[in-house]
Wavefront OBJ file of the C-alpha trace (Angstrom):
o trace
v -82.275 -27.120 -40.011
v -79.016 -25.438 -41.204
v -78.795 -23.018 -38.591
v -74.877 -23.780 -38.178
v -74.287 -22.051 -41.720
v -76.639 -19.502 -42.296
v -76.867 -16.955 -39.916
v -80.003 -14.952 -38.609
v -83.844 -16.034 -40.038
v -85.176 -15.769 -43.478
v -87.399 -12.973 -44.206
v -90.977 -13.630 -43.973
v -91.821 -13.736 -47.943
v -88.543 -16.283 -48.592
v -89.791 -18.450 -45.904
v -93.771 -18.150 -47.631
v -92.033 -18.171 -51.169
v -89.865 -21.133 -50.559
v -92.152 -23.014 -48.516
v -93.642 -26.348 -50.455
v -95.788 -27.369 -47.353
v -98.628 -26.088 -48.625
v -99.084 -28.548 -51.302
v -96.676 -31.209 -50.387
v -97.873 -32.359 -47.147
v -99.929 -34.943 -49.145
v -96.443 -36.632 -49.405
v -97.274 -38.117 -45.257
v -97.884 -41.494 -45.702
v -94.628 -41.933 -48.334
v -92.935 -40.161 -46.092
v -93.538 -42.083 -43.213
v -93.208 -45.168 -44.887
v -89.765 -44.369 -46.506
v -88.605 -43.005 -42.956
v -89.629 -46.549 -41.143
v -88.072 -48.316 -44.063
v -84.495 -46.554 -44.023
v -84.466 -47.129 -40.228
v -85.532 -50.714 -40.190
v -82.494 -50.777 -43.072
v -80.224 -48.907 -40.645
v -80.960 -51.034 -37.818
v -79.983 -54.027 -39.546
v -76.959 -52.645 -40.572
v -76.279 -51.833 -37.234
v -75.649 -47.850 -38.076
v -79.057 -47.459 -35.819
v -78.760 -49.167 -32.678
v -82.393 -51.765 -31.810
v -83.353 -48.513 -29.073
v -83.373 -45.998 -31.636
v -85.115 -47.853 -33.838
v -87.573 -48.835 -32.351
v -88.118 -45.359 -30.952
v -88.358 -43.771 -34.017
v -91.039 -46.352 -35.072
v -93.034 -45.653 -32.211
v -92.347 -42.350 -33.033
v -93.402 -42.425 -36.454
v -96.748 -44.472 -35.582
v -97.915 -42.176 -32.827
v -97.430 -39.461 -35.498
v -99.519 -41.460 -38.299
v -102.049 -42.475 -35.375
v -102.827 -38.322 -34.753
v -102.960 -37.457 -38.337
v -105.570 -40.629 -38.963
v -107.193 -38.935 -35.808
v -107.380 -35.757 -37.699
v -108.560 -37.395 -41.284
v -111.223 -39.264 -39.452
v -112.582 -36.115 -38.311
v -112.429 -34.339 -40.892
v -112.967 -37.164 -43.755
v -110.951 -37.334 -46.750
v -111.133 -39.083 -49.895
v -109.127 -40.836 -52.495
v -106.154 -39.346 -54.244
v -107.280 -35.283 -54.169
v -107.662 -34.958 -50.051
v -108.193 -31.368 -49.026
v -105.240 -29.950 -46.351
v -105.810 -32.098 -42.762
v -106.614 -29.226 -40.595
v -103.221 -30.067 -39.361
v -102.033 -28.642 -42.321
v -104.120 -25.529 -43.463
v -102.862 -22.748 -41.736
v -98.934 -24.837 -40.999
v -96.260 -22.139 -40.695
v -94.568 -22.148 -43.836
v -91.026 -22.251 -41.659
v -91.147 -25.673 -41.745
v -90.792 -25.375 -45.453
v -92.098 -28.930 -46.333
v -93.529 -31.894 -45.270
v -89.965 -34.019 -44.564
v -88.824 -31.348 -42.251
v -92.484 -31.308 -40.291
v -92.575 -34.874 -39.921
v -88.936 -34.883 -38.447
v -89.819 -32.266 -36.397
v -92.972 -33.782 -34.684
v -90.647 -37.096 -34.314
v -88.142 -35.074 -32.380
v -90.963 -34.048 -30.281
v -91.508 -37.499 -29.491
v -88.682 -39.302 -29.240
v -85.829 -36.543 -28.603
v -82.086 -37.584 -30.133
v -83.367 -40.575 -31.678
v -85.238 -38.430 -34.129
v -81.653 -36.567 -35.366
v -79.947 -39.683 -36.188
v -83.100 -40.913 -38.644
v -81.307 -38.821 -41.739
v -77.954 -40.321 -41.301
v -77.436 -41.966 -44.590
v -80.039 -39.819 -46.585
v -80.856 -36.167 -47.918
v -84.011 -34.528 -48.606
v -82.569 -34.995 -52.447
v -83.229 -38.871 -52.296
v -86.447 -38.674 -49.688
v -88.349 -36.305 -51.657
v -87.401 -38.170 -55.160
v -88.897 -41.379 -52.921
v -92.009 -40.140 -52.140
v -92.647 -38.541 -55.132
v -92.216 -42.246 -57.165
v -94.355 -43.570 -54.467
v -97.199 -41.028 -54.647
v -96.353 -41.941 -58.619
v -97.103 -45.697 -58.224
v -100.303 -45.433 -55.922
v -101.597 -42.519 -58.911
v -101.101 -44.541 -61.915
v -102.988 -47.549 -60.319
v -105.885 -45.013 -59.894
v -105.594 -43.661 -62.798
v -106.198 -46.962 -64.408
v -108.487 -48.160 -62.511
v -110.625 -44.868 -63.338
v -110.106 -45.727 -67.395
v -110.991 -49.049 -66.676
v -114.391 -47.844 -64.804
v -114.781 -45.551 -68.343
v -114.175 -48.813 -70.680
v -116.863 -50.815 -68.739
v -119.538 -47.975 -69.122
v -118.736 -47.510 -72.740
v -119.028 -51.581 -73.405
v -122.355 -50.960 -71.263
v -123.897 -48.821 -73.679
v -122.535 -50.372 -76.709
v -124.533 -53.989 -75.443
v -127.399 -51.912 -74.544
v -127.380 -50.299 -78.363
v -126.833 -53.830 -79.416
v -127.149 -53.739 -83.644
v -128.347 -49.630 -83.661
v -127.090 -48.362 -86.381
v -125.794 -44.799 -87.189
v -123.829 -42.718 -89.660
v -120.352 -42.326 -89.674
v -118.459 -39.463 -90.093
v -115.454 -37.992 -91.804
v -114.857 -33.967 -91.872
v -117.652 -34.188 -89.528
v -120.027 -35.275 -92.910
v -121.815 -38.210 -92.943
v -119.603 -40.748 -94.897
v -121.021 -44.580 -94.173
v -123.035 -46.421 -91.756
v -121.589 -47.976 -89.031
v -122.797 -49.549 -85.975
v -123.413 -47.598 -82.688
v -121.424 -49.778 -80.529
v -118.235 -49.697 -82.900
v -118.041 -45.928 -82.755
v -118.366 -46.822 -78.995
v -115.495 -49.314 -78.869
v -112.763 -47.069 -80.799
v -113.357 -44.964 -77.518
v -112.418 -48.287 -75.585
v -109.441 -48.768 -77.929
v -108.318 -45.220 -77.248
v -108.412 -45.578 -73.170
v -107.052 -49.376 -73.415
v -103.648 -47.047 -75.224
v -103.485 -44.926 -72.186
v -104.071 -47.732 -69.738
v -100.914 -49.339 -70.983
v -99.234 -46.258 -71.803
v -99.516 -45.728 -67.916
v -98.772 -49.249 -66.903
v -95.484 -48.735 -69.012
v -94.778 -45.745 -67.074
v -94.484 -47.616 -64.106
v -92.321 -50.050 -64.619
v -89.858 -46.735 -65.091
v -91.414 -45.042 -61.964
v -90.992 -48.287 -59.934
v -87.245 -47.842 -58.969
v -86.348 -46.581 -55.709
v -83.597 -43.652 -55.213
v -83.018 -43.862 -51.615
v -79.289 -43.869 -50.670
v -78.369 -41.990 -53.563
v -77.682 -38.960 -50.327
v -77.513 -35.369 -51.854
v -76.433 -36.444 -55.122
v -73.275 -38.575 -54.410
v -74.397 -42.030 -52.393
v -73.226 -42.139 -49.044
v -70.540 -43.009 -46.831
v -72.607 -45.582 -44.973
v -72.388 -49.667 -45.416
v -76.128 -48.883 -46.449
v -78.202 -51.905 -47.615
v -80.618 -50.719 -50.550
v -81.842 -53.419 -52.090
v -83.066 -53.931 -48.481
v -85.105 -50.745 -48.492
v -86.168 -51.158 -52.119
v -87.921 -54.563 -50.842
v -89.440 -52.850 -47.936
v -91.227 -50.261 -50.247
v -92.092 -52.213 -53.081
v -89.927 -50.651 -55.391
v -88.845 -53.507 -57.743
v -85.203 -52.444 -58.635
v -82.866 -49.414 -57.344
v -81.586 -46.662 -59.167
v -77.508 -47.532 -60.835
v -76.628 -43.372 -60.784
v -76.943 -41.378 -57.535
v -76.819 -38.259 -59.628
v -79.377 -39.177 -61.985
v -81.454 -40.426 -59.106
v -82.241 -37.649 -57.109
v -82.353 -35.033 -60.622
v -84.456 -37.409 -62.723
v -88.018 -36.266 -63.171
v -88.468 -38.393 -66.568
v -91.286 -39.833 -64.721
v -93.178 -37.236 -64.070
v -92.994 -35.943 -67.573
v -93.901 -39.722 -68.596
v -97.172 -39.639 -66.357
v -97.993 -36.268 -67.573
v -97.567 -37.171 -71.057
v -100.285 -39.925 -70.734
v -102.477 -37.783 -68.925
v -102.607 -34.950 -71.797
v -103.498 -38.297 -73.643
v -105.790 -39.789 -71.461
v -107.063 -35.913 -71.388
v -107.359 -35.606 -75.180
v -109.803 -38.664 -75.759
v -111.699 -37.586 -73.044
v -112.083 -34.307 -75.189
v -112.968 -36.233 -78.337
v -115.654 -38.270 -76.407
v -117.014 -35.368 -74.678
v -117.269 -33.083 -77.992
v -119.313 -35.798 -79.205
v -121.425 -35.939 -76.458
v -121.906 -32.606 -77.169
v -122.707 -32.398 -80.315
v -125.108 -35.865 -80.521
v -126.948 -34.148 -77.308
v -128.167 -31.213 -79.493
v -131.634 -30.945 -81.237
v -129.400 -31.373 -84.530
v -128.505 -34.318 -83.966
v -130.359 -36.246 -81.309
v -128.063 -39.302 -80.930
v -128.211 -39.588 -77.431
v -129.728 -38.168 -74.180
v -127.444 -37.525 -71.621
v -128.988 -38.743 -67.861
v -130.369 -35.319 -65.605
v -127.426 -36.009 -63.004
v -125.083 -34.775 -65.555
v -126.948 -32.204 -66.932
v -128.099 -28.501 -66.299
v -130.507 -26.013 -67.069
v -130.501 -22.242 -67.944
v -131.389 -19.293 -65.704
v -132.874 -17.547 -68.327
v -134.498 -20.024 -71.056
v -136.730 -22.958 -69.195
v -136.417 -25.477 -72.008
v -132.203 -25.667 -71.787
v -130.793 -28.831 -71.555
v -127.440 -28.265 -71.299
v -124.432 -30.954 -71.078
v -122.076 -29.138 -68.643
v -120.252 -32.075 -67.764
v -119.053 -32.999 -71.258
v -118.192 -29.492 -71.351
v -116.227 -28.922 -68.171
v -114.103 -32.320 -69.065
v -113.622 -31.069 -72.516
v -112.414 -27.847 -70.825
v -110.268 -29.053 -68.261
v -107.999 -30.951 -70.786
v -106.080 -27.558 -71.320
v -104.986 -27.802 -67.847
v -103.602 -31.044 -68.247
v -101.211 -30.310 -71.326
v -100.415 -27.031 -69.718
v -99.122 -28.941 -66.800
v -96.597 -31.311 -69.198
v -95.476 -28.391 -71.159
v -94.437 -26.507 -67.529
v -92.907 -29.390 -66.142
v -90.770 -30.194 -69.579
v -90.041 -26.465 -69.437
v -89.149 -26.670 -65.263
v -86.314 -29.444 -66.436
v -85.329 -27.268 -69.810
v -81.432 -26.529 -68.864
v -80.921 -27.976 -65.553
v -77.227 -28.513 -64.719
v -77.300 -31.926 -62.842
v -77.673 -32.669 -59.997
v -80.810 -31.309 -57.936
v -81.833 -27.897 -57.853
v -84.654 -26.537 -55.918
v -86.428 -25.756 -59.235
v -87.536 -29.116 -58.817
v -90.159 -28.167 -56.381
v -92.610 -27.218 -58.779
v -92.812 -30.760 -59.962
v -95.359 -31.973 -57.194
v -98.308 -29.153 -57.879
v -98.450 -29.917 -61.621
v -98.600 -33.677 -60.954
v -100.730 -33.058 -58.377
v -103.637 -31.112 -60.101
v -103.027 -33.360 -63.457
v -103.686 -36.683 -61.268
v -106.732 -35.035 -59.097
v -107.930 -33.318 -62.752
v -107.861 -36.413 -64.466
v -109.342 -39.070 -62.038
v -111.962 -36.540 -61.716
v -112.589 -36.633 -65.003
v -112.508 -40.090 -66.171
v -114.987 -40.777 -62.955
v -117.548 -38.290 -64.594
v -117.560 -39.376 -67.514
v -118.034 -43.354 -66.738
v -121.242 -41.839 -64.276
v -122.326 -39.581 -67.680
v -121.885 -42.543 -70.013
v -123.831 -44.910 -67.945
v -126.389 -42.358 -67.423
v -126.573 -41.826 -71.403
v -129.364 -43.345 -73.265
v -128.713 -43.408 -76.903
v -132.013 -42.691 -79.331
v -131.618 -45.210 -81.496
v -134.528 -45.126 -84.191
v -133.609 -41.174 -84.827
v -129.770 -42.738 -85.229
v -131.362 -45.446 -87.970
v -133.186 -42.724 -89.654
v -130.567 -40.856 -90.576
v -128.186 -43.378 -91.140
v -128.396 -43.540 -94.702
v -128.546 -39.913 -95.135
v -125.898 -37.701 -96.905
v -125.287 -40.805 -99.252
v -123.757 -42.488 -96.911
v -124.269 -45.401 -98.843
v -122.633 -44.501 -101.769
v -119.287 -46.164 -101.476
v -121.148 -49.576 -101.452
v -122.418 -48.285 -105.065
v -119.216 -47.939 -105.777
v -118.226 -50.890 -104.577
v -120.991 -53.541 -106.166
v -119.447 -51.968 -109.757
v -116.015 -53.049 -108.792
v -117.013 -56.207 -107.881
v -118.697 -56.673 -111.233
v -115.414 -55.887 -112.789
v -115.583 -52.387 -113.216
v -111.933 -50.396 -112.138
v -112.982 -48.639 -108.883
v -112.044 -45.009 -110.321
v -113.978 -45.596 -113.501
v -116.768 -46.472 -110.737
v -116.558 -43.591 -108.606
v -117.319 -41.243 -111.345
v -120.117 -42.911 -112.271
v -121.563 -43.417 -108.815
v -120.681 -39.456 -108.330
v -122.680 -38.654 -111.172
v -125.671 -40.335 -109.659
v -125.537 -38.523 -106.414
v -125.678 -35.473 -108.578
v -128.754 -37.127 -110.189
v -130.344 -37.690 -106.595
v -129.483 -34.186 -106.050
v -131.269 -32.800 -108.740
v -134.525 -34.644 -107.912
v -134.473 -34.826 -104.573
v -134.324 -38.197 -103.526
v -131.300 -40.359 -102.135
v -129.429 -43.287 -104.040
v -132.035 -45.966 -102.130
v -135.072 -44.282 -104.197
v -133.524 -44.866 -107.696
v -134.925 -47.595 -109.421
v -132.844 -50.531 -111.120
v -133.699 -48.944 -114.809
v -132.119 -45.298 -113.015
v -129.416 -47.635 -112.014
v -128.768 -48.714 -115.344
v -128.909 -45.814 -117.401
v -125.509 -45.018 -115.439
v -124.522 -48.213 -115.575
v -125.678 -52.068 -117.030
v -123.760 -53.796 -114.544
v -126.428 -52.938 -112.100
v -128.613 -55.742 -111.072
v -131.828 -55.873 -108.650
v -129.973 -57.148 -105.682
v -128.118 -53.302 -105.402
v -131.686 -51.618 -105.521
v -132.940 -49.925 -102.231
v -129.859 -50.673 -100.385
v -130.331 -50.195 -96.614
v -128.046 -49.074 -93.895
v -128.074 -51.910 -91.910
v -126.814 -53.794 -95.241
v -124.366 -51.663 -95.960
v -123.035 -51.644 -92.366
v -122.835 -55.648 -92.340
v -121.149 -55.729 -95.613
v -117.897 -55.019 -93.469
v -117.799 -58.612 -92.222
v -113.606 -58.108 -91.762
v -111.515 -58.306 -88.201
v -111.671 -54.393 -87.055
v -115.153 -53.841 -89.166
v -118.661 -52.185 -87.907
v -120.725 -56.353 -89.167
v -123.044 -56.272 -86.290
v -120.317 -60.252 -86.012
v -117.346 -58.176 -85.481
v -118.950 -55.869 -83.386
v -120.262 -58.540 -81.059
v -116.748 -60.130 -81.309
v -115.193 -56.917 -80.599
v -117.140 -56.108 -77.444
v -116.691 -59.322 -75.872
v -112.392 -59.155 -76.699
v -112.697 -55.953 -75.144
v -114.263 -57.085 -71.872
v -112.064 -59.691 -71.611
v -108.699 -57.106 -71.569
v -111.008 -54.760 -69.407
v -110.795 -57.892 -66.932
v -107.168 -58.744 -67.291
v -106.237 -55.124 -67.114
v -108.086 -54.870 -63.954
v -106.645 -58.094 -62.364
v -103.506 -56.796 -63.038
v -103.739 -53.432 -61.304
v -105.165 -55.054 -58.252
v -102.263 -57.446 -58.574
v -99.918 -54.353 -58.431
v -101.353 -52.814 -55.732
v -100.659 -56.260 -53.466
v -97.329 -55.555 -54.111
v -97.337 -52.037 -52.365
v -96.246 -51.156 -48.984
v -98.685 -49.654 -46.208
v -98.315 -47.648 -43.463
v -99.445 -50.695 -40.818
v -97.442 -53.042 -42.424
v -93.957 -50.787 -42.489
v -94.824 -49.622 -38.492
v -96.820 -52.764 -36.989
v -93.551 -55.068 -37.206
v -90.623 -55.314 -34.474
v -87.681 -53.892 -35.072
v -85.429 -57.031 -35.319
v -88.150 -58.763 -37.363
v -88.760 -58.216 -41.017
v -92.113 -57.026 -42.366
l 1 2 3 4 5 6 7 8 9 10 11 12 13 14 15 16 17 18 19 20 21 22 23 24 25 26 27 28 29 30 31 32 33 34 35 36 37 38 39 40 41 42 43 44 45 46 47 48 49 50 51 52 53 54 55 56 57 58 59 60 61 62 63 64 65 66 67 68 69 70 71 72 73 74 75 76 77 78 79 80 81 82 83 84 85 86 87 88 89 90 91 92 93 94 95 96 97 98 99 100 101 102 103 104 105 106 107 108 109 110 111 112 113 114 115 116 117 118 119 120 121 122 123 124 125 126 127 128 129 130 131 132 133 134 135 136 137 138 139 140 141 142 143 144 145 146 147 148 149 150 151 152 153 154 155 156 157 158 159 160 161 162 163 164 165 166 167 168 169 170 171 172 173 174 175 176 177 178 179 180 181 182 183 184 185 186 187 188 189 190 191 192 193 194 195 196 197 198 199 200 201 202 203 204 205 206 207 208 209 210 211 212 213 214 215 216 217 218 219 220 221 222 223 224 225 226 227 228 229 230 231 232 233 234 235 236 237 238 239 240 241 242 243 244 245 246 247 248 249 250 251 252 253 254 255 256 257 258 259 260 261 262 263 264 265 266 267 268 269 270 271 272 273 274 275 276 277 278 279 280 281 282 283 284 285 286 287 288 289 290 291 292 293 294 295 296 297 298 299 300 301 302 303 304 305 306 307 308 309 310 311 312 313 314 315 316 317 318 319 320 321 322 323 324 325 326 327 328 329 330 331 332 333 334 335 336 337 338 339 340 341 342 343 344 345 346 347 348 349 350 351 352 353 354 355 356 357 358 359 360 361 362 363 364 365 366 367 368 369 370 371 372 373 374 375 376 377 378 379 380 381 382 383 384 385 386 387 388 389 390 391 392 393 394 395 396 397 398 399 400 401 402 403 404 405 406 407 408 409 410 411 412 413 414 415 416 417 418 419 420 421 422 423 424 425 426 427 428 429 430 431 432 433 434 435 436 437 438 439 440 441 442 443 444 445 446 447 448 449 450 451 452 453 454 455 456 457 458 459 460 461 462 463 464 465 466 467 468 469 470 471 472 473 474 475 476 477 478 479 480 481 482 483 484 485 486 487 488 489 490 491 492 493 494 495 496 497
């Protein structure tokens, strides 16, 4: 490719060292669909004559129609495909996929092939089909959280009122309801949902035509190209464009998110699952045994995912590290961009899709959840609280509730055994209506917008659904809006797609 400058062949380990083929080739379809795009543009502006054009088109489909050959063969799926066999054992001399893809064109089409880069540099094609690869991810990446919401709003209706203690420092503190412990999960991955949605309106903008790092010397039509690929606005600095990895970081920096509530949810999964506890029973699909001890139920899954969230901020903290010092405008350590974001995306689709299967394969145990719901005196505060009420300043009524659970501790018994003349002897604002208080009262007593009333709850869940649904319609929305390979190849030359 720049044989007219550098003389004689790299050595073997520069070529293997340098080469990004390995990992980049799942770049094809952007780069195919930013190559038909830039000639269609270049046709129109009459710097590609209709023959070359439409050649290179050609071209370019015979090339997708082999590879689609290839991937029906050997079947791939989603956004993690293994390497086509096209691509396993690829000689790293073609360095990466943009060079390949030119390369098999020339073998098609001959000269027509050559004159496909006028007007563009691997600088602006890579930094195209890395934003596109970026716009298909996020959508999947949502549409995975939203897959995760709708099991967790599954198992909070199929809890319905269960209640359960809640915890602070880990120690049982009040009662809540099951299902709004459930739905502060939902509230977490509705964050990174629009965290990621955010993150695309910045990843949306199309660099092409930005050249090496300059523009180009071309009567080039972008805004053109930009339409053709979905992109909703072009970028205003060519050096910027084809240096700026911002988002990247930004899609990285929701995934260590997205990754960290996953690891919150799956450390309780954890820790309900055990004999301890016994909140919940998670389903035999995502669960193992021991080789050793027969009666092991182990919850791998919720494990691994807790696990694997290290690899997700390790990749943001090596890609803000790659772009530490820089000098504008590209350099090649901008390679290593693409297997971070890579194994991030494929780590955390994988994931989220695990743990929406595990979740609706949970079944939560909820009389052993009610049993020990008013355990710990949980229901203290609500002590506490009935003294206030009666006038009482709430400090003055914290000691005195404080000394009763030292009382309770003494004897034995919990704050719902104490009988209104116990109650008393602390304190004569006590009436009847405080003695034995339940759970399930104390729980309801939180009858406030945000609080665990079995109301707010019911509220809650329903609110919930109804963003899950708009969040959803909106991602299928966005993904109308994206180009294909059929519709950038299928249309004549002198026609617009």
């Amino acid at each position: 490719m720049w044989g007219g400058r550098i003389e004689g062949s790299a050595s073997r380990r520069a070529e293997v060292f340098g080469a990004s083929i390995g990992f980049d080739h799942r770049l094809w379809p952007y780069d195919v669909m930013g190559s038909a795009a830039h000639c269609r543009m270049l046709a129109r502006q009459r710097i590609l004559s209709q023959d070359d054009a439409r050649q290179i088109i050609d071209g370019l489909s015979a090339i997708v129609a082999k590879l689609q050959q290839v991937a029906e063969a050997a079947p791939v799926a989603g956004l993690r495909p293994p390497p086509l066999p096209v691509f396993r054992d690829i000689d790293p001399a073609w360095e990466d996929i943009h060079t390949w893809i030119e390369d098999q064109l020339r073998q098609r089409v001959g000269d027509a092939a050559s004159r496909l880069h006028t007007a563009r540099s691997r600088n602006d094609q890579v930094a195209t089909d890395l934003r596109m690869f970026c716009r298909e991810a996020i959508l999947a990446e949502a549409e995975a959280l939203i897959a995760v919401e709708r099991a967790l709003l599954g198992l909070a209706e199929t809890a319905d009122d269960a209640v359960m203690p809640g915890y602070t420092h880990l120690q049982r503190a009040q009662p809540i309801l099951f299902g709004h412990h459930l739905l502060a999960y939902v509230e977490m991955f509705q964050r990174d949902a629009a965290r990621l949605l955010d993150c695309y309106a910045r990843t949306d903008v199309m660099p092409l035509g930005s050249g090496a790092l300059a523009g180009v010397p071309y009567s080039i039509d972008r805004t053109e190209t930009a339409r053709l690929l979905g992109f909703a606005e072009i970028s205003r600095n060519s050096i910027d464009a084809v240096s700026d990895r911002d988002f990247v970081v930004e899609q990285l920096a929701a995934l260590a998110l997205v990754g960290a509530h996953l690891s919150r949810l799956a450390e309780e999964l954890v820790v309900w699952s055990t004999a301890e506890f016994r909140f919940v029973e998670i389903g035999d699909a995502h669960s193992t045994g021991s080789s050793i001890m027969p009666q092991k139920r182990n919850p791998d899954m919720a494990e691994l995912i807790r696990g694997k969230t290290g690899r997700l901020y390790g990749h943001l903290m090596a890609m803000l590290t790659t772009l530490k010092g820089l000098p504008l405008a590209y350099n090649k350590d901008l390679q290593e961009d693409k297997e971070a974001l890579f194994d991030a995306v494929d780590t955390a689709v994988a994931c989220l899709e695990i743990t929406a299967e595990m979740i609706e394969g949970t079944r939560p145990l909820v009389d052993r959840m009610a049993d020990v719901a008013g355990g710990g005196f949980s229901t203290a505060t609500d002590y506490a609280d009935y003294l206030a009420k009666k006038g009482l300043p709430f400090r003055e009524a914290h000691q005195i509730i404080g000394a009763l659970v030292r009382t309770c501790e003494a004897r034995g018994c919990d704050l719902s055994d104490l009988t209104l003349e116990d109650l008393k002897t602390a304190s004569e604002l006590f009436g009847p209506d405080i003695v034995g208080l339940t759970p399930v009262a104390v729980a309801a007593a939180r009858d406030v917008p945000g609080g665990t009333a079995p109301s707010r709850v019911t509220a809650a869940r329903a609110e919930s659904a109804a963003r899950v649904t708009a969040l959803a319609e909106d991602v299928a929305r966005r993904r109308t809006q994206l180009p294909t390979l059929d519709h950038l190849l299928s249309a004549p030359v002198d026609a617009a797609p």
